[in-house]
C-alpha positions in Angstrom: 75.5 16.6 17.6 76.8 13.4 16.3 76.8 11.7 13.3 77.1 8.2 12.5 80.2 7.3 10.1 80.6 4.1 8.0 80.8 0.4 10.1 79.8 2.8 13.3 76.1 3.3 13.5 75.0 5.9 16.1 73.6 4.1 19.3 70.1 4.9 20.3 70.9 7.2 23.0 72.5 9.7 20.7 70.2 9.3 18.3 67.5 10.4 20.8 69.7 13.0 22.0 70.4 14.3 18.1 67.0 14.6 17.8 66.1 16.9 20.8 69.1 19.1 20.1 67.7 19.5 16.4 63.8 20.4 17.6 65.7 23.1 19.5 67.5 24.5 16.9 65.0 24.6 14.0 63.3 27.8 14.7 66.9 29.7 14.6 68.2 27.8 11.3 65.6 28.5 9.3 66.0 32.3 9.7 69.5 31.6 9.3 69.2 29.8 6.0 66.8 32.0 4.6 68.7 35.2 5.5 71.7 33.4 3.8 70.1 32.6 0.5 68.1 35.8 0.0 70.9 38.2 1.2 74.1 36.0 1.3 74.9 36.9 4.7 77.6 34.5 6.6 77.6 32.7 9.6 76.3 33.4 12.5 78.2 33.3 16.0 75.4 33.5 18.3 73.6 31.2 20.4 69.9 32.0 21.8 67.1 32.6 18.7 66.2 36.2 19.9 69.8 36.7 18.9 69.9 34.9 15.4 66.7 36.4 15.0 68.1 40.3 15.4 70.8 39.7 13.8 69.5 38.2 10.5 67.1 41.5 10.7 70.0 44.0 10.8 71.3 42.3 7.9 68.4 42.7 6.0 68.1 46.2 7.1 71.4 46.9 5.8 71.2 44.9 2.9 68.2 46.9 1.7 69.1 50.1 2.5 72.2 49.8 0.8 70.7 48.6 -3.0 
């Protein structure tokens, strides 16, 4: 994704492009940031949503299991 920076505004084709990219990636980050707030797990290097998804539950499983 791009961002704009200051005097250099983002032209409308990356703006559009930002904007699918983002609808894409929603479902994945919000796991991600809840997992990360509730159970301050780190980053995660994974790509697909089925993947962030299992991951953020082992996490919590582990998490859990060991409080």
């Amino acid at each position: 994704m791009k961002r704009a920076v200051k005097e250099h505004p983002l032209e409308i084709r990356d703006i559009l492009r930002d904007e699918s990219i983002s609808s894409k990636r929603v479902p994945g980050e919000r796991v991600n940031a809840v997992t990360i707030k509730m159970f301050k797990a780190g980053q995660v290097l994974v790509t697909t949503i089925q993947r962030v998804n299992l991951k953020m539950l082992c996490i919590a499983f582990v998490i859990i299991s060991i409080s």
